[in-house]
C-alpha positions as CSV (number, residue, x, y, z in Angstrom):
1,X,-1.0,-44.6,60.9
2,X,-3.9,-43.2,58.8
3,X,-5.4,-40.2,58.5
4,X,-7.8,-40.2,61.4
5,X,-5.1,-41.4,63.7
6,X,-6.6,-40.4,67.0
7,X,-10.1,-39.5,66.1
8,X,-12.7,-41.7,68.2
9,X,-15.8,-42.7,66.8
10,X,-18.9,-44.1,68.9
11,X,-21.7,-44.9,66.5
12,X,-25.4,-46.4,67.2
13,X,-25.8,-48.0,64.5
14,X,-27.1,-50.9,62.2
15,X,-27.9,-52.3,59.0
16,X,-26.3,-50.4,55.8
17,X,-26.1,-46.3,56.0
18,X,-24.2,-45.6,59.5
19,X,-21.9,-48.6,59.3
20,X,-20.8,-47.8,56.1
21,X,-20.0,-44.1,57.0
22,X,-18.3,-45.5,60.3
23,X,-16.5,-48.6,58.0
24,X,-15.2,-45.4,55.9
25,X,-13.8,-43.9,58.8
26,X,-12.1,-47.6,60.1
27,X,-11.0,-47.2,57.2
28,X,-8.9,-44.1,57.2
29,X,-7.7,-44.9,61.0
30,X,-10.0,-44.0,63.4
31,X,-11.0,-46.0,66.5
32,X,-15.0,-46.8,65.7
33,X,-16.7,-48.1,68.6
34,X,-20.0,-49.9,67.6
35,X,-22.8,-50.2,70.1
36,X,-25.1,-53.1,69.3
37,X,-28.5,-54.2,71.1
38,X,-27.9,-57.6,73.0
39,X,-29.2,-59.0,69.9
40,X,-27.0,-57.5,67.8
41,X,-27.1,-55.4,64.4
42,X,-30.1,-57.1,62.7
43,X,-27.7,-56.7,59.5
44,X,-26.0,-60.1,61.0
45,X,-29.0,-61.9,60.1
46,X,-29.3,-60.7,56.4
47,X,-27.5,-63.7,54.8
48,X,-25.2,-66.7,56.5
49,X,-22.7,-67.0,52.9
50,X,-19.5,-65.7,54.4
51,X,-18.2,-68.4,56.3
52,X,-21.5,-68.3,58.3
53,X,-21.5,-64.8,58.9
54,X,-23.6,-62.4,56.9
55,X,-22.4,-60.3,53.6
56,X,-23.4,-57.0,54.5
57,X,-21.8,-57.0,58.0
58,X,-18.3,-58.8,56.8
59,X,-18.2,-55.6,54.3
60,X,-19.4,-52.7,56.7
61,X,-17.8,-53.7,59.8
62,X,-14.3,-55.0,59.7
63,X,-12.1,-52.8,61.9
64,X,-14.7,-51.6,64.7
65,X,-14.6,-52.5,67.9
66,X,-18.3,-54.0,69.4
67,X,-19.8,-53.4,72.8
68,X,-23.2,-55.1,73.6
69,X,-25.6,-52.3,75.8
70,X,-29.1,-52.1,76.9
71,X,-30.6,-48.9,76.5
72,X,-33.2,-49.7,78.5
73,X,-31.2,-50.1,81.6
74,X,-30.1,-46.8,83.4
75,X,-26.0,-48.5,83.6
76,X,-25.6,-49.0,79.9
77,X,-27.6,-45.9,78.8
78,X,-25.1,-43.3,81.2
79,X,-22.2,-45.5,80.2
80,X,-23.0,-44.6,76.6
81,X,-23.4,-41.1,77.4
82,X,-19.5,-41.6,78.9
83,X,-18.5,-42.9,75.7
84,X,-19.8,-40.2,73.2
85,X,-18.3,-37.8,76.5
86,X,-14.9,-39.1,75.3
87,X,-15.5,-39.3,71.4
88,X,-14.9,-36.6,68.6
89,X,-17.6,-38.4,66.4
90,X,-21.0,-39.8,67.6
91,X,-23.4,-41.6,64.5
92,X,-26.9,-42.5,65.4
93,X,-29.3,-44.1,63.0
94,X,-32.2,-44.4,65.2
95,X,-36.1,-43.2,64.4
96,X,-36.3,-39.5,64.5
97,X,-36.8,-38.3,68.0
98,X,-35.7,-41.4,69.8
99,X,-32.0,-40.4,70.7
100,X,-33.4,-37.5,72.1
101,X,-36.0,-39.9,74.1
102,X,-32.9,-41.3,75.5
103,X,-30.9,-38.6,76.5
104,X,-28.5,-38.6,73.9
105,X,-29.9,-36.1,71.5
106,X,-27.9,-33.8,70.1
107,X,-28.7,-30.7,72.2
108,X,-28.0,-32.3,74.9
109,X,-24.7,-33.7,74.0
110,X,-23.0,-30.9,71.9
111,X,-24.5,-28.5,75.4
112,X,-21.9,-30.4,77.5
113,X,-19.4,-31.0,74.4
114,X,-19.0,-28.1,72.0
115,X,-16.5,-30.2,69.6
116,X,-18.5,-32.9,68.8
117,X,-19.8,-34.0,65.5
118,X,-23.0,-35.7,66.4
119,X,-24.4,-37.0,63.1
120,X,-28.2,-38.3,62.1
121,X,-29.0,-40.4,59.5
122,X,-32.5,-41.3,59.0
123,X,-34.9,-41.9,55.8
124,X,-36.8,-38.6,55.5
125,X,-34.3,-36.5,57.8
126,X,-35.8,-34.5,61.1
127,X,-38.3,-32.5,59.6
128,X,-41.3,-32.2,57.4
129,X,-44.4,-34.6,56.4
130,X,-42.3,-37.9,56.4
131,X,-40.7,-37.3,59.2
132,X,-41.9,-40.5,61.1
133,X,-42.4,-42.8,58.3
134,X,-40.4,-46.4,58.0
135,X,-37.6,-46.0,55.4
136,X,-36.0,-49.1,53.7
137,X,-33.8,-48.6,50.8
138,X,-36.5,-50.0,48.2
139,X,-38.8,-47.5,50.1
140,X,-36.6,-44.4,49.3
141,X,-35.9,-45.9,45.7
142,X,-39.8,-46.0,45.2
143,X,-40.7,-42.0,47.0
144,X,-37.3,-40.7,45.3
145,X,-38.2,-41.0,41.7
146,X,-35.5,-43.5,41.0
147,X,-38.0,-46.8,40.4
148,X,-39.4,-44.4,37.6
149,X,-36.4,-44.5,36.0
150,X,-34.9,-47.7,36.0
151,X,-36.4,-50.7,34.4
152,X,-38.1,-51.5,31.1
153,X,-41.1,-50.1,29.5
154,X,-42.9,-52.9,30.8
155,X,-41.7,-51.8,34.5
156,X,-39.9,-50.7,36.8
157,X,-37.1,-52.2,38.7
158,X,-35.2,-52.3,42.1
159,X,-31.7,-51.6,41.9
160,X,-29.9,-54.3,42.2
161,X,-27.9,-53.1,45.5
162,X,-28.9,-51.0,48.3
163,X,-28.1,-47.9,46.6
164,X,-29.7,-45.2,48.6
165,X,-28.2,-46.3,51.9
166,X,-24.8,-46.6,50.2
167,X,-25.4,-43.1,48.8
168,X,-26.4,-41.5,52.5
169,X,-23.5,-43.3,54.0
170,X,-21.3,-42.0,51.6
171,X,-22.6,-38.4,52.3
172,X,-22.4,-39.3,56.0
173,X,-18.0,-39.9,55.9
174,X,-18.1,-36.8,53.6
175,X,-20.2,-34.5,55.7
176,X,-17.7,-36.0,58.9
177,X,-14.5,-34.8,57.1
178,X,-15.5,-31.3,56.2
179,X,-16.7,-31.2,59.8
180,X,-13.6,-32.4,60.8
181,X,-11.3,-29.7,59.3
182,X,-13.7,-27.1,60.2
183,X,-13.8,-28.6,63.8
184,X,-9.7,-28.0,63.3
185,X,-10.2,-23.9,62.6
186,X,-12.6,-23.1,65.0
187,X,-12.6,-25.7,67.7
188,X,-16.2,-26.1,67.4
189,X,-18.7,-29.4,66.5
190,X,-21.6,-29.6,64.3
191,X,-24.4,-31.3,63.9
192,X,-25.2,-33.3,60.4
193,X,-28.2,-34.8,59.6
194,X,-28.2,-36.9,56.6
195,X,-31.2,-38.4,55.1
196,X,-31.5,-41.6,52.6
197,X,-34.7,-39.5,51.0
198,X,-33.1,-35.8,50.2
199,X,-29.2,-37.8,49.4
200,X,-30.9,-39.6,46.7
201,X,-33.4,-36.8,45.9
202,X,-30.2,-34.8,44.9
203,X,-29.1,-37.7,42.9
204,X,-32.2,-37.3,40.7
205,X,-31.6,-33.7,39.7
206,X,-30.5,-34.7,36.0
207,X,-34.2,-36.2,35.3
208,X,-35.5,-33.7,38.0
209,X,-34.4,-31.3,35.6
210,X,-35.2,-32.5,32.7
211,X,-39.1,-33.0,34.0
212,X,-38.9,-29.1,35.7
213,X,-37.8,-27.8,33.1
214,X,-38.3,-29.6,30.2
215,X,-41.2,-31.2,30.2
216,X,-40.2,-34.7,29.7
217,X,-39.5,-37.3,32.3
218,X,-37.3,-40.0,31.0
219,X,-38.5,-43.1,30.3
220,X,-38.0,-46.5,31.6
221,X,-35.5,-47.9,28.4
222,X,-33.8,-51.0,30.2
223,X,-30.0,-50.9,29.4
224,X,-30.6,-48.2,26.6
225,X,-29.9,-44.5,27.5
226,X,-32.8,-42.3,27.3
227,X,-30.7,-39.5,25.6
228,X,-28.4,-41.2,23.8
229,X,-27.9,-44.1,20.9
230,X,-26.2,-46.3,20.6
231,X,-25.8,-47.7,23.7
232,X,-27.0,-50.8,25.4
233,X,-26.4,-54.7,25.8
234,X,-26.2,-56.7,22.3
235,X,-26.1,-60.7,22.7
236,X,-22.7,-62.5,20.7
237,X,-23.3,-66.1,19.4
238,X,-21.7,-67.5,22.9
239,X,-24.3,-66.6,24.7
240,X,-22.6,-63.7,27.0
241,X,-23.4,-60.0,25.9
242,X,-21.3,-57.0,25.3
243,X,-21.8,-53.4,26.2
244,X,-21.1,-50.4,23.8
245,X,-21.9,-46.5,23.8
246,X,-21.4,-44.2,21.4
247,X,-21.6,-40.3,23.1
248,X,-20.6,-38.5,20.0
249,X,-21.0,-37.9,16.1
250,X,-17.7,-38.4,15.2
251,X,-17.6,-41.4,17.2
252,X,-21.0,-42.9,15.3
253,X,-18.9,-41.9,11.8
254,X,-16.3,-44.5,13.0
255,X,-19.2,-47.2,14.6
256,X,-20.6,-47.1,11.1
257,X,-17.9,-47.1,9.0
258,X,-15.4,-49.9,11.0
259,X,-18.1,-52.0,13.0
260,X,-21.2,-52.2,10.6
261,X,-19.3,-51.5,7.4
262,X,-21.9,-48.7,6.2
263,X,-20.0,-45.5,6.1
264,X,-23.2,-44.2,4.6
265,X,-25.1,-44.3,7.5
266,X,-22.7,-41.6,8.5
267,X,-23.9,-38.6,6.9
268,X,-27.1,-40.2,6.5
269,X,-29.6,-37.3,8.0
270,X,-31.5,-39.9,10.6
271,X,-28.6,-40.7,12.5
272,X,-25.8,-38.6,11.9
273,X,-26.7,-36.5,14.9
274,X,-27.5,-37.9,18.4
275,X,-30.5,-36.3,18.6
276,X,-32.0,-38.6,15.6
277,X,-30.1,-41.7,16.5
278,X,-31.7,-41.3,19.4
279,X,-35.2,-40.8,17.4
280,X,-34.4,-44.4,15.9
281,X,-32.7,-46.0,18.3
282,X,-34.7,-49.3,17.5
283,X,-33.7,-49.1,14.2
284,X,-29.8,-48.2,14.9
285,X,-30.4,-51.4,17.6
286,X,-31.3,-53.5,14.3
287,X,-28.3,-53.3,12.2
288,X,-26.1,-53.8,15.4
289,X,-27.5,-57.0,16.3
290,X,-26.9,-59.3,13.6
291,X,-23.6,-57.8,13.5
292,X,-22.4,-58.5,17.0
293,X,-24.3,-61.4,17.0
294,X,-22.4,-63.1,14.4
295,X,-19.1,-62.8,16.9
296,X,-18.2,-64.4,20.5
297,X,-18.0,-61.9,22.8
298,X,-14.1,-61.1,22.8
299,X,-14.6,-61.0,19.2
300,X,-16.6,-58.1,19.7
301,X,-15.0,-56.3,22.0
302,X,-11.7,-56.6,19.7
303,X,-13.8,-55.2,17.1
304,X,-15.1,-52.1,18.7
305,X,-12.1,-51.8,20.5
306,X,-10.2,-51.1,17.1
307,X,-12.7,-48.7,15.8
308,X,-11.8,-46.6,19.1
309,X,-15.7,-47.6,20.6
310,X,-16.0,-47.6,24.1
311,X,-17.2,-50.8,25.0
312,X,-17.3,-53.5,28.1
313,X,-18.4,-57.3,29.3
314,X,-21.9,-57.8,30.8
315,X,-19.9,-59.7,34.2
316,X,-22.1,-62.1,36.4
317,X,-21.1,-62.1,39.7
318,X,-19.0,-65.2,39.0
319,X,-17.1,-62.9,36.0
320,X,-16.4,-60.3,39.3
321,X,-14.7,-63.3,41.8
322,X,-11.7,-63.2,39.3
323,X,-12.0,-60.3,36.9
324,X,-8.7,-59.0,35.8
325,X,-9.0,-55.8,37.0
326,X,-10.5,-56.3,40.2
327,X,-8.2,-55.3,43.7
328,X,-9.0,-57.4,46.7
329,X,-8.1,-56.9,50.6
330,X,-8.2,-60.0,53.2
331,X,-10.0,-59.2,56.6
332,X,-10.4,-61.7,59.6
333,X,-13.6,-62.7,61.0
334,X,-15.1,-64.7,63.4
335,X,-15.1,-67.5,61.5
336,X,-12.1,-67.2,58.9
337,X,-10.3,-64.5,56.8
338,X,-12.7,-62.9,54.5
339,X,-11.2,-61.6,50.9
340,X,-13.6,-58.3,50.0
341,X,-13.2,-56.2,46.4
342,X,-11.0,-53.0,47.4
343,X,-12.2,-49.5,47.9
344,X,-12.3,-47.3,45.1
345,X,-10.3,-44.9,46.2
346,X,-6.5,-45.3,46.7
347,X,-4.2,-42.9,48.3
348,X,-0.8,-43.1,47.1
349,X,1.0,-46.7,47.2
350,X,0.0,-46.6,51.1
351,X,-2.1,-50.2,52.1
352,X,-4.2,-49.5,55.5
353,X,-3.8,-51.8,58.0
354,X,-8.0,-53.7,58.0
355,X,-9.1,-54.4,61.1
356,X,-10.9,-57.5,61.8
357,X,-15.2,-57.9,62.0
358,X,-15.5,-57.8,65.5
359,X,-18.2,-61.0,66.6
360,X,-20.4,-59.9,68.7
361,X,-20.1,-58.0,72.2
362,X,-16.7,-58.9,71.7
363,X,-15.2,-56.1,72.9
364,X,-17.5,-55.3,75.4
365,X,-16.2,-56.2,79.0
366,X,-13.1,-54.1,78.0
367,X,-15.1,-51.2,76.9
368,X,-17.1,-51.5,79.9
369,X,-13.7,-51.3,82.4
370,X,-12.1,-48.5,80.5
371,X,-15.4,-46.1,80.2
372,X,-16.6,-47.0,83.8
373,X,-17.6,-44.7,85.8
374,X,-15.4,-44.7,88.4
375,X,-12.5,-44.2,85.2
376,X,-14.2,-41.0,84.1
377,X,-14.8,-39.3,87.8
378,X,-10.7,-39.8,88.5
C-alpha cells in the first residue's frame, strides 16, 4: 500500500511536465487515470528505442491507467466531467483558457467540488504578456535565462534533457502533497497553477542575483564554474576524462601539495584564495593538465582520491547502462518488461509495487462502464 492509497488522480495530459507529476503520484500509490486524444499522447511518437515504444512515455507513464476520449463529442467530454466528479486530483496541461472552453475549468469544477485539487501547468502560467505563447522546454530554457548560462564562450547550449518540464513537473507532485495535507485540515481543494517559465525562473535566482545585485552576469565557461577553480573536465592518456573541484583553500593546499607536487603554489598569493584561483583559472587549468594527462583515468581518480579531492568519471550513456552505483526497477509494457534507473528518493527498505505502461485506450471500455452515466445517477 503506498502513501496515496486511495487518492484518485484523473489527469489531461501529455508529453513531459503533467505525466511526470502524475508518474510521481503512480508512484507513491495513487490510482492515475490518463485521458489521451484518440491519437494518443504525442509523447508516444518521440522515439521507437524501447522495445518499439517511445523513451519518454516508458519513463512517465508506467502505472496509469489510459482511457481514449474525444473532447469534441458531448459523450466523452460529460463523461470526463464524471471522472474529475469522482477524483481528489485533476491535472490539465492544456493551452491557457482551453479547459475552461470545455467546461472543465477550474471554477467550474471546484463550484460543484470544494475538495478538489485542480492543477495547471502551462509554459508562461495564466496570466501576464506570455500568457498565449507556445512553450517547449528549449523555448523556456532560451526566455528563462538558462541558455545564457550554459555553454562555452563560443555559445550557448541546450541542456542536454528536458530540464524545465522535469523541473515544473516536479513542482507540480510537490505543490499536490502540500495541497493534500492541507486538503486533510480543512476539507477544502485548491487550485495550483504551475508554470515551466516562473519554475525555472526561480531556478535562476543564484545568477539572477548575482546580475541584480551585483552587477555581473555569469559567463558561459563550459564545464568550468564561473565562481570557483579548480573545477572542470581534464582528459587522462586513455582517452576518457575525469572531473575534479576544489571548493575551498584548505582543499587547494592539499590539490597542490599531493596531486601537482608544488606545495608552493599553496601560499602562493595568486591562488591561495578562490577568489584569485578563480582570476587564473586558465593558468591553474595548465599545470593540471599535463599532470592528469600523464595518468588513465582510474589512475587519476585514485590520485585525487588520496589527497581527499572530490572528484568523478565523465560517464557516456553506455558508462550509465552498468555503472556501479546505479539502482534499477523492471516495468511491463506493451511490448516487453522495460528496466528504468530508480527514483532518487527512497523511503525506508519499502520497494513500490510499478505498475505497468498502459498501451493505448487500454483501459478504456472499463473506464467507460464504471464512470457511465447511468453508474453515477444510482
Amino acid at each position: 500500500m503506498g502513501d496515496l492509497d486511495g487518492i484518485l488522480v484523473v489527469s489531461l495530459e501529455q508529453a513531459v511536465a503533467a505525466p511526470l507529476a502524475t508518474s510521481r503520484m503512480a508512484d507513491a500509490g495513487a490510482r492515475v487515470i490518463k485521458v489521451e486524444r484518440p491519437e494518443g499522447d504525442f509523447a508516444r511518437g518521440y522515439d521507437r528505442l524501447v522495445h518499439g515504444e517511445s523513451a519518454y512515455f516508458v519513463w512517465l507513464n508506467h502505472g496509469k491507467e489510459s482511457i481514449c476520449l474525444d473532447l469534441r463529442q458531448t459523450s466523452d467530454l460529460d463523461l470526463l466531467k464524471r471522472m474529475i466528479a469522482s477524483a481528489d486530483v485533476f491535472v490539465q496541461n492544456l493551452a491557457p483558457g482551453a479547459a475552461a472552453r470545455l467546461g472543465v475549468g477550474p471554477d467550474a469544477m471546484r463550484a460543484t467540488h470544494p475538495g478538489l485539487i485542480y492543477v495547471s501547468i502551462s509554459g508562461y502560467g495564466e496570466d501576464g504578456p506570455y500568457r498565449e505563447q507556445k512553450a517547449y522546454d528549449m523555448l523556456i530554457q532560451g526566455e528563462s535565462g538558462l541558455l545564457a548560462v550554459n555553454g562555452t564562450p563560443e555559445g550557448s547550449a541546450r541542456v542536454g534533457i528536458s530540464v524545465c518540464d522535469i523541473a515544473a513537473g516536479e513542482s507540480a507532485f510537490s505543490g499536490v502533497l502540500q495541497a493534500l495535507i492541507a486538503r486533510g485540515r480543512t476539507g477544502q481543494g485548491r487550485v495550483i497553477e504551475v508554470s515551466l517559465f516562473h519554475t525555472m525562473a526561480e531556478w535562476m535566482n543564484v545568477p539572477y542575483l548575482q546580475t541584480r545585485y551585483g552587477g555581473k552576469a555569469p559567463a558561459r565557461v563550459g564545464l568550468r564554474h564561473p565562481s570557483i577553480a579548480p573545477y572542470g573536465a581534464f582528459a587522462c592518456n586513455d582517452g576518457r576524462q575525469v572531473l575534479l573541484s576544489v571548493q575551498s583553500d584548505r582543499e587547494w593546499a592539499a590539490f597542490a601539495t599531493r596531486v601537482l607536487d608544488q606545495p608552493d603554489l599553496a601560499t602562493d598569493p595568486r591562488y591561495a584564495r578562490n577568489t584569485g584561483r578563480v582570476a587564473h583559472m586558465a593558468e591553474i587549468d595548465a599545470l593540471i593538465a599535463p599532470i592528469l594527462g600523464h595518468l588513465s583515468r582510474e589512475q587519476a581518480v585514485v590520485l585525487l582520491t588520496a589527497a581527499g579531492i572530490a572528484c568523478g568519471r565523465l560517464s557516456t550513456m553506455e558508462d550509465m547502462t552498468s555503472h556501479p552505483q546505479a539502482r534499477h526497477i523492471t516495468v511491463d509494457s506493451p511490448t516487453g518488461p522495460v528496466e528504468l534507473m530508480d527514483r532518487g528518493v527512497r523511503h525506508g527498505t519499502d520497494t513500490p509495487d510499478f505498475g505497468a505502461v498502459p498501451a493505448l485506450g487500454q483501459q478504456t471500455d472499463a473506464l467507460r462502464a464504471e464512470f457511465a452515466a447511468d453508474r453515477a445517477l444510482a
